[in-house]
N, C-alpha and C positions, 0 to 999 in steps of 0.2 A: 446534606448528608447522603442522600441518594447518590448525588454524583459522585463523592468521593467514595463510596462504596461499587460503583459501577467501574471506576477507575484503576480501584482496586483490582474487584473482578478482572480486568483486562491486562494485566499486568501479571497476573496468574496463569492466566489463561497463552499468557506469551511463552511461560515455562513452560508448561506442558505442551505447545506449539512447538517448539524448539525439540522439545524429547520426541512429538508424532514425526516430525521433520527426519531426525536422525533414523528413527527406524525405518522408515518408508524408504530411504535411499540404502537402509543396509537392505532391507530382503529384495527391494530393485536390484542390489548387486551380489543379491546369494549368501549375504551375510548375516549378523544377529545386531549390529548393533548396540547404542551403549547396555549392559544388563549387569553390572555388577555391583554399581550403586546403588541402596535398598532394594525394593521387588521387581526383579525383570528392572533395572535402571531407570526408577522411576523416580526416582532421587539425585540422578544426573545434573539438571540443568540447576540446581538448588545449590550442587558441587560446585558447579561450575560459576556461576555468578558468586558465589560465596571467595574461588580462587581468586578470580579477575578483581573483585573489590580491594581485595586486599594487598593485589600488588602494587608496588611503589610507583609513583608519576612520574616521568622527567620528557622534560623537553628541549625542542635544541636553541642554541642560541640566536638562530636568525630568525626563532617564531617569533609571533605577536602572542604571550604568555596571555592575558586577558582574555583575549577573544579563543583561542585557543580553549583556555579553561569555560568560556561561559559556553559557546555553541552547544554544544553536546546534548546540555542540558534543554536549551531552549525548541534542538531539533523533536525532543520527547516531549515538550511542553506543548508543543505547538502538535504534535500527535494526541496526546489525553487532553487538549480542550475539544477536538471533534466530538467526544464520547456524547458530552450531556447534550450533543443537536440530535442524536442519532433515537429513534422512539424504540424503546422496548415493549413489545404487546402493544396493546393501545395507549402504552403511558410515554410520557415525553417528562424528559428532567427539567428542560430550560422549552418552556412551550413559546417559541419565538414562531412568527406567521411566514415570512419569511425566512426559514433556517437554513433552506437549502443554498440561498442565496451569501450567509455568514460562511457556510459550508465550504465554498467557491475560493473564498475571501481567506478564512484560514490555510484552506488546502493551499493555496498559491504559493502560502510564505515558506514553505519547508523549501521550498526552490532556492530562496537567500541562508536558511540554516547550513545546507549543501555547500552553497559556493563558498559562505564565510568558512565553514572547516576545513575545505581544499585551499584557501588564501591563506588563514590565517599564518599554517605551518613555514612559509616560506620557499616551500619546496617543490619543486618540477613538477616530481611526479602524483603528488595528492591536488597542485596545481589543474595539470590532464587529465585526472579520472574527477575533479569537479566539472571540470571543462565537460567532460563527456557524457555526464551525469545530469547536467544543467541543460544541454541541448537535448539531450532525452527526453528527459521531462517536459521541457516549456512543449517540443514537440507533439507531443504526445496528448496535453493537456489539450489542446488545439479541441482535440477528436474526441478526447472525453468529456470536456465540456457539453458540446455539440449536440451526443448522445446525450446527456444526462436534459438537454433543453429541448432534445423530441418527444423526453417522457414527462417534461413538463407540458408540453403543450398538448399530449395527449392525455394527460389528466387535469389541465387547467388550476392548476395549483402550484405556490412555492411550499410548498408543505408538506414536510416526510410524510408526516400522516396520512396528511388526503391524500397524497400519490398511492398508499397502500390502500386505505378503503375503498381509491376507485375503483378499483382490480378486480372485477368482478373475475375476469379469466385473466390466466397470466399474462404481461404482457411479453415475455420471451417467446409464445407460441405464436406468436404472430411475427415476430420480429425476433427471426432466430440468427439470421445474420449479423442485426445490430449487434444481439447478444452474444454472439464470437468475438466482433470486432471489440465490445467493452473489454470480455474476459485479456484479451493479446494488451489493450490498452490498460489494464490496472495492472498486468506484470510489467508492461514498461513504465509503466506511471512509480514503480517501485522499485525498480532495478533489482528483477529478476530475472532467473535462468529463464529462458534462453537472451534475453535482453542483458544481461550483466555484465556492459560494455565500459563500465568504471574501471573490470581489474581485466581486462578481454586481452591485455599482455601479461607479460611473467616481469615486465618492470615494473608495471602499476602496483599488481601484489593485492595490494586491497583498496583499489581507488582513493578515490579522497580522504579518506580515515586512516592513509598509510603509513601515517608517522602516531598515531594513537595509540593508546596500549590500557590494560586494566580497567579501571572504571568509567576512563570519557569511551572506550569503545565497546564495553558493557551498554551505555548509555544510547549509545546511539544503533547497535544492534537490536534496544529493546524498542526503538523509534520506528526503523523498517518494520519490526515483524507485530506492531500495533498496528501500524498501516495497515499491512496486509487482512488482519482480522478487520480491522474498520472498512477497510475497501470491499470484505467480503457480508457483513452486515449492509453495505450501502446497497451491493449488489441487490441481496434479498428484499430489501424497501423499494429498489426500482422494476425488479423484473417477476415478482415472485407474491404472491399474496399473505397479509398477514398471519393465516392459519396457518400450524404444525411451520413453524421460521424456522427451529431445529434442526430438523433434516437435512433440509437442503442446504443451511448452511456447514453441517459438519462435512455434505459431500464436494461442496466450492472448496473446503478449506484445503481438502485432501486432493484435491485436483488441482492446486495450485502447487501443492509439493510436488506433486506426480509427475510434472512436468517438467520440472528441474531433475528426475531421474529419469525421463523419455525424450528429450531432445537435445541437440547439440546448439553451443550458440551459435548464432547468426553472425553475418557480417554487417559493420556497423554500416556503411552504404545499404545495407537491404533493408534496414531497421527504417531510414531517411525515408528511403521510397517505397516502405509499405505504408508510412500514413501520409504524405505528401500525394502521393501517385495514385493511392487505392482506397484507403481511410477515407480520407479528406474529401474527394470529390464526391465516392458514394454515401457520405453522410450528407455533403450539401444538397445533395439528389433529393436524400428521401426528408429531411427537414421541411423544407415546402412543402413536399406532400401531405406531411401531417397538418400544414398551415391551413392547405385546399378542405381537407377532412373536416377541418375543423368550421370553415366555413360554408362547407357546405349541409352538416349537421346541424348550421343554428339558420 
């Protein structure tokens, strides 16, 4: 019951996401944003998901219909079973010893929900923005793995929990570079601006989802931007201590928007060799280090 309450919660919390989203990018651009839907457009994304349900599905004839109709789903599915590994306060939904390690294991799979929605349609170009969307990610994952197994090793646990109570001081204060390098690695991890090399031409349009329409791409917009809030929960259990979690996550959230209104995107070559070239190495660098720390603290 917890969890499906928590799930809940999350899924709520994507609407009102989507509305801070919109305004932040209107007054970046001098404008107001949605505001006419109930108070100050507070009633907007409720519009809006209520429009997209309800219009009609079709699809072409050289998709694969099945897979087509089930991905969508599964890509959201496989987003809300992260929830009950993730601790709220000092409570845990599903108190597994190793969770972080399940964590891993689920995160992985949205890599195949991806590729199967860009295959299933048939088509060139949802074909290419999987294509670009799949090597992003595995890329990407490389580095954020990496990180997340220097904050195990410097907490000596697979256990959200324990990674939080060990914290006596944050561990981003010491490790503020790593903490750059995560925050660059959970926008590519997600396929966000400046990283949003799925639709990065004007023939992709909307990468891999670009032959989807109404509720499979209601569904799978609601899967990205649960990421993003799970990614930014995850953040706060690795770098940030259990007290006042609040804060600092409402100011990640909004600085995850902000950046999609402050930067232009990248080229997809520079994307390669900032974690191949830069990432990569300087992670395996300091990974050791924490190894030596460690032995030489027992």
């Amino acid at each position: 019951m917890n969890s499906l309450i928590a799930i809940i919660s999350i899924l709520i919390a994507v609407a009102f996401y989507t509305i801070l989203e919109r305004k932040i990018l209107g007054y970046i651009q001098i404008r107001k944003g949605p505001n006419k839907v109930g108070f100050m457009g507070i009633l907007q994304p409720f519009a809006d998901a209520i429009k997209l349900f309800n219009k009609s599905l079709s699809s072409t004839d050289n998709s694969n219909f099945y897979i087509t109709l089930f991905t969508p789903s599964v890509s959201l599915f496989l987003a809300m079973i992260l929830i009950p590994l993730l601790p709220m306060s000092n409570f845990h939904f599903l108190d597994i010893k190793q969770n972080m390690i399940t964590f891993f294991i689920i995160s992985s799979l949205s890599v195949y929900s991806i590729l199967l929605i860009g295959w299933s349609t048939n088509s060139k170009y949802s074909h290419i923005g999987a294509i670009r969307s799949v090597a992003q990610m595995i890329s990407y994952e490389v580095s954020f793995f990496l990180i997340i197994l220097f904050i195990i090793l410097l907490s000596n646990s697979f256990n959200f929990l324990q990674i939080m109570l060990h914290q006596n001081l944050w561990y981003f204060l010491g490790n503020f570079f790593l903490f750059l390098m995560w925050l660059t690695s959970i926008l590519a991890e997600v396929n966000r601006s400046p990283f949003d090399f799925a639709e990065g031409e004007s023939g992709l349009v909307s990468g891999f989802n670009v032959e989807y329409m109404g509720g499979w791409f209601a569904l799978i917009f609601l899967a990205e931007y649960s990421n993003m809030i799970i990614l930014s929960m995850l953040t706060i259990i690795l770098f940030m201590p259990l007290i006042k979690m609040l804060f600092p996550f409402i100011i990640l959230n909004i600085l995850l928007l902000w950046v999609r209104g402050a930067y232009p995107r990248f080229r997809y070559d520079f994307l390669m060799n900032l974690n191949w070239k830069i990432f990569l190495p300087m992670i395996l660098f300091i990974t050791p280090m924490a190894l030596l720390f460690l032995f030489w603290s027992f």
